[in-house]
VMD Tcl script that draws the C-alpha trace (Angstrom):
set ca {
  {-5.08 -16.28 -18.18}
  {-7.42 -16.31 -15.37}
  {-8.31 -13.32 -13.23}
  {-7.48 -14.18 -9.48}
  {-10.34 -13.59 -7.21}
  {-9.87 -10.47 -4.92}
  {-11.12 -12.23 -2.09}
  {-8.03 -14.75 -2.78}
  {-5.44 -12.27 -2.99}
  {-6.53 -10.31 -0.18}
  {-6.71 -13.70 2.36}
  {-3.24 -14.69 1.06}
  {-1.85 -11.05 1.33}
  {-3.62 -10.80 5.19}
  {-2.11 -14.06 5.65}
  {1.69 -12.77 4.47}
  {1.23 -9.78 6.46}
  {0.35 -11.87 9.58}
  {3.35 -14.21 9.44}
  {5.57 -10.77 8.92}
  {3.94 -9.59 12.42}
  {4.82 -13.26 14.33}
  {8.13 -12.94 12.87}
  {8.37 -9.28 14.22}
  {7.06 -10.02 17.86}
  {9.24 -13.33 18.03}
  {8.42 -16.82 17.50}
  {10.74 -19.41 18.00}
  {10.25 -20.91 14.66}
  {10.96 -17.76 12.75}
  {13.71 -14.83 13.05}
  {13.11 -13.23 16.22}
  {12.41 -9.03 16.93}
  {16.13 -9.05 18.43}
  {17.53 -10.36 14.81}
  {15.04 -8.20 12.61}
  {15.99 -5.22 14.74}
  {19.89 -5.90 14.59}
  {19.55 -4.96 10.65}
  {18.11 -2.05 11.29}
  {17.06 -1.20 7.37}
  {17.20 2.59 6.45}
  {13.94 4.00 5.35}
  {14.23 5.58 1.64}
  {13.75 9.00 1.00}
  {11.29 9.04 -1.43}
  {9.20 6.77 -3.44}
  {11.76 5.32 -6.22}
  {15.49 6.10 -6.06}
  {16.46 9.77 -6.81}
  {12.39 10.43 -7.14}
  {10.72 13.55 -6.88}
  {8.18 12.04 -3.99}
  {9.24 12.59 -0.42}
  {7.77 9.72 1.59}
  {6.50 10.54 4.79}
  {8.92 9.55 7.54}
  {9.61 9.64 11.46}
  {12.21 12.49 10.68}
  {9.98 15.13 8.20}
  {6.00 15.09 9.97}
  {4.86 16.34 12.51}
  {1.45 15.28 13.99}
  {-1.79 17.86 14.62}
  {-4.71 16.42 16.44}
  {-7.67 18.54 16.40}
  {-10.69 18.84 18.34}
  {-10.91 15.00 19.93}
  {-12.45 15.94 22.71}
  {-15.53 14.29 24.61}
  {-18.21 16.56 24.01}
  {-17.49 16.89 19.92}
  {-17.09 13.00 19.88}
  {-21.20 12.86 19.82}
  {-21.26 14.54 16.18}
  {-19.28 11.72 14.55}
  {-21.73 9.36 12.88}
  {-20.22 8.04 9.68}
  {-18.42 5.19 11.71}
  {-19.06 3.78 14.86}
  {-17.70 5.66 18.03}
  {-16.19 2.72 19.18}
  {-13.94 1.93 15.79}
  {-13.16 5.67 15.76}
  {-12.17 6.28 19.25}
  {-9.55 3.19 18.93}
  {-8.46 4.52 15.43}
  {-7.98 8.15 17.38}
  {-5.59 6.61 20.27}
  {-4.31 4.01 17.67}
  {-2.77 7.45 15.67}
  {-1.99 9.03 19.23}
  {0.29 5.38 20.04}
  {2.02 5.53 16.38}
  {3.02 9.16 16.88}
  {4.66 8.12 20.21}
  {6.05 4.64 19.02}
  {8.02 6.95 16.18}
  {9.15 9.74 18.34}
  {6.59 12.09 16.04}
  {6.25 15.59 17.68}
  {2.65 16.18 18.12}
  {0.33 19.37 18.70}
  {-2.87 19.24 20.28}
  {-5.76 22.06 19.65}
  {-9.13 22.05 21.33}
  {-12.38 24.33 21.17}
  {-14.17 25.39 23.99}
  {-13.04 22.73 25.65}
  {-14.76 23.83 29.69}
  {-18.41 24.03 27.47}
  {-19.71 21.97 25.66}
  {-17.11 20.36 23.40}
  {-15.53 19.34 26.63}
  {-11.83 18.32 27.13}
  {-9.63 16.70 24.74}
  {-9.75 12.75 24.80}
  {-8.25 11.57 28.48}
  {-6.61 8.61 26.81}
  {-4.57 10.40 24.00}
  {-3.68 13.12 26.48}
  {-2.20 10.15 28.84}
  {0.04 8.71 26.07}
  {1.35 11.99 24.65}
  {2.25 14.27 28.03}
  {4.06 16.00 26.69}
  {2.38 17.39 23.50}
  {1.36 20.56 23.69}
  {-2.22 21.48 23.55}
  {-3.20 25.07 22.79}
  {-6.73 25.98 23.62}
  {-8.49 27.97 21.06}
  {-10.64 30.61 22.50}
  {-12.73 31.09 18.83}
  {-11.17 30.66 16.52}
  {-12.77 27.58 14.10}
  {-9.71 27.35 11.69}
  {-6.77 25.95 14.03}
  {-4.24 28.26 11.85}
  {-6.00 31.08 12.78}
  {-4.98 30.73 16.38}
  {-1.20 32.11 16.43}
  {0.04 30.01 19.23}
  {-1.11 26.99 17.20}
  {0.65 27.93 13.96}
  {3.44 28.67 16.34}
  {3.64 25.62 17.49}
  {3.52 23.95 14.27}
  {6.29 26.10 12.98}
  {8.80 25.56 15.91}
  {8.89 22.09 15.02}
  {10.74 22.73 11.82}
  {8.67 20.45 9.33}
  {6.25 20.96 6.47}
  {4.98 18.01 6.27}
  {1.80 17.41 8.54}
  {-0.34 14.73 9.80}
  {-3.46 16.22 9.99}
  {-6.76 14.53 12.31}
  {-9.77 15.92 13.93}
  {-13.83 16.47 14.69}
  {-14.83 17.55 12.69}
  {-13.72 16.45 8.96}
  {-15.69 19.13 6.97}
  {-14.87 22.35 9.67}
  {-12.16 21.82 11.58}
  {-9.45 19.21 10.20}
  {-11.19 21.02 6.20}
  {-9.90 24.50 7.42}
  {-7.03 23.77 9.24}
  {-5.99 22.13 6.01}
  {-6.61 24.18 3.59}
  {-4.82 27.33 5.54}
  {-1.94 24.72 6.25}
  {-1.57 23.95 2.38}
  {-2.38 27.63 1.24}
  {1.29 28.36 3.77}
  {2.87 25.80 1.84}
  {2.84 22.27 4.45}
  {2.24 19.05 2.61}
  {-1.11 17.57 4.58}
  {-1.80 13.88 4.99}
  {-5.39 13.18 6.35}
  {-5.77 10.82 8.35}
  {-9.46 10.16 7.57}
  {-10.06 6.87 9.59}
  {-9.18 9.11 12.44}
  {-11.30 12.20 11.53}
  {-15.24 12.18 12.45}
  {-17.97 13.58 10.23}
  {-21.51 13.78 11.29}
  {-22.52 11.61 7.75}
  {-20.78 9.12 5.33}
  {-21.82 12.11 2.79}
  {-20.38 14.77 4.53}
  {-16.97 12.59 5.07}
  {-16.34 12.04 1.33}
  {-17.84 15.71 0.67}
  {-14.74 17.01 3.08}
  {-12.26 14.77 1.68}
  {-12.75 15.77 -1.83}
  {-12.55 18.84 -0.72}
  {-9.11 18.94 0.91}
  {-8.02 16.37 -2.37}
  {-8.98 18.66 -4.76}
  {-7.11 21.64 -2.54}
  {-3.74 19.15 -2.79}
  {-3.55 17.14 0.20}
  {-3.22 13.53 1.03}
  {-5.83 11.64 1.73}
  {-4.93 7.95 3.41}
  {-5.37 5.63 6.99}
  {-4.51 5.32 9.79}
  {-3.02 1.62 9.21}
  {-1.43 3.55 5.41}
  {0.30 5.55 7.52}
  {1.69 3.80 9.97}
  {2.85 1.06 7.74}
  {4.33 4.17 5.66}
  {6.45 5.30 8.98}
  {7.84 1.85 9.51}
  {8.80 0.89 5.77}
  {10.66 -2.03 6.98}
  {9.59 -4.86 9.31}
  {12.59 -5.26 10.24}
  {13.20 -1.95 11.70}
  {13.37 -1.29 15.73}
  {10.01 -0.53 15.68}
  {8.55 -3.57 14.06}
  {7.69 -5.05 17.12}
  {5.68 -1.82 18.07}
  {3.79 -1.66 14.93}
  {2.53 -5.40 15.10}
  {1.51 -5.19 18.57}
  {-0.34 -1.80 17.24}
  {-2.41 -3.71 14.55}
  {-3.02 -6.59 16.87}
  {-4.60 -3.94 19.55}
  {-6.56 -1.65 16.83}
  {-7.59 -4.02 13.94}
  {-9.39 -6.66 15.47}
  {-9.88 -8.81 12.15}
  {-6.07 -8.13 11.58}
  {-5.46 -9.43 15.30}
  {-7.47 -12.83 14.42}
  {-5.13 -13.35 11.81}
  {-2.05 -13.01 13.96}
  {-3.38 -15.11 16.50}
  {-4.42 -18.12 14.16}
  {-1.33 -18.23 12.90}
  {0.57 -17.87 15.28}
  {-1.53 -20.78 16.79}
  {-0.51 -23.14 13.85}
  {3.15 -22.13 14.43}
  {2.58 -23.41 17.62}
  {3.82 -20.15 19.45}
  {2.20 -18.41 22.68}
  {-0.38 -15.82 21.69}
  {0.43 -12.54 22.05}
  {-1.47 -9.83 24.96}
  {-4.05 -7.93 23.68}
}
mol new
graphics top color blue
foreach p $ca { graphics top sphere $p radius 0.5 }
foreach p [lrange $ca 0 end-1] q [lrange $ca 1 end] { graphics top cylinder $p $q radius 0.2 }
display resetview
């Protein structure tokens, strides 16, 4: 039997994925977002039926951002600033598409580091966001942990500047008080490739999660038909420009309008 070539599979699997998100937005040729919606699919509990493995869901995680801010955003050089930044408000618009409670920390945020990221602070008013005045680890800071706590879950969504310090520390003390921790690490800024996969063994090794942005999101939904189907395409479209060309083209060859960007 022949192998199939990756590239294949991945082209036919992009391709899937891209008539799922026309089908989600609405095209006249194909179930519209109204009909999708109106079936409004449950989102299982964990992984396989009566399983062990919670899956991470709009109902159990709460979301900690830590340390975006526009001074810190000049140590982050294992991806380009640009890719980052829309990863960062990418997370910040999934969080708020899924009614996610989020919590905000920053770090000398009138010096240097400079104020949390204007754009994430415009989608999510009303986050909280607790101002460290030392501490490096955000559990440290009570009115952090605090905050965390109030929301009533355990299981946390965990991005930040930077990977190896902040989002490293706040993870492991997170863990060590028994949270579950999914890093987000398309969403967390090192100042090296090196010391990016240095951090994330780190916090492996220590028991958390380590996944994507796009993982996680697509996690959250579970179903395209859900209500927020819609959402999430028009997400993917905004913040994964090679997934957005593959919308567009086909939804150009189903002879639909092409979506805003």
């Amino acid at each position: 039997m022949l192998r199939p070539d990756l590239s294949s599979v991945l082209l036919v699997s992009t391709l899937a994925l891209g008539a799922i998100c026309v089908a989600a937005i609405g095209d006249p040729r194909v179930a519209s977002a109204r009909e999708l919606s109106a079936q409004e699919p449950t989102a299982p509990a964990t992984w396989a039926p009566g399983g062990k493995r919670q899956r991470w869901t709009s109902e159990n995680c709460v979301v900690a951002l830590i340390d975006h801010q526009t001074g810190l955003m000049n140590l982050v050089d294992n991806v380009r600033t640009t890719d980052f930044k829309s990863i960062v408000v990418g997370l910040a618009k999934t969080a708020k598409l899924h009614g996610l409670p989020v919590v905000i920390t920053t770090s000398a945020e009138n010096g240097p580091n400079g104020p949390y990221l204007p754009e994430v602070t415009a989608l999510l008013p009303d986050a909280p966001i607790v101002s460290r005045p030392g501490q490096i680890d955000a559990f440290d800071n009570a009115e952090f942990a605090e905050a965390i706590r109030k929301t009533g879950r355990k299981k946390i969504v965990m991005a930040g500047i930077t990977t190896d310090v902040c989002v490293a520390f706040a993870a492991l003390s997170a863990l060590d008080a028994g949270y579950e921790v999914y890093v987000v690490t398309d969403a967390s800024g090192s100042m090296s490739p090196e010391v990016q996969n240095a951090a994330l063994m780190r916090m492996a090794d220590a028991g958390a999660i380590i996944g994507t942005w796009f993982a996680l999101s697509c996690e959250l939904l579970s179903d395209w038909r859900r209500p927020t189907g819609p959402g999430s395409a028009q997400l993917f479209i905004e913040h994964m420009p090679a997934y957005a060309e593959v919308f567009h083209s086909h939804r150009a060859a189903a002879g639909a309008t092409p979506a805003k960007r």
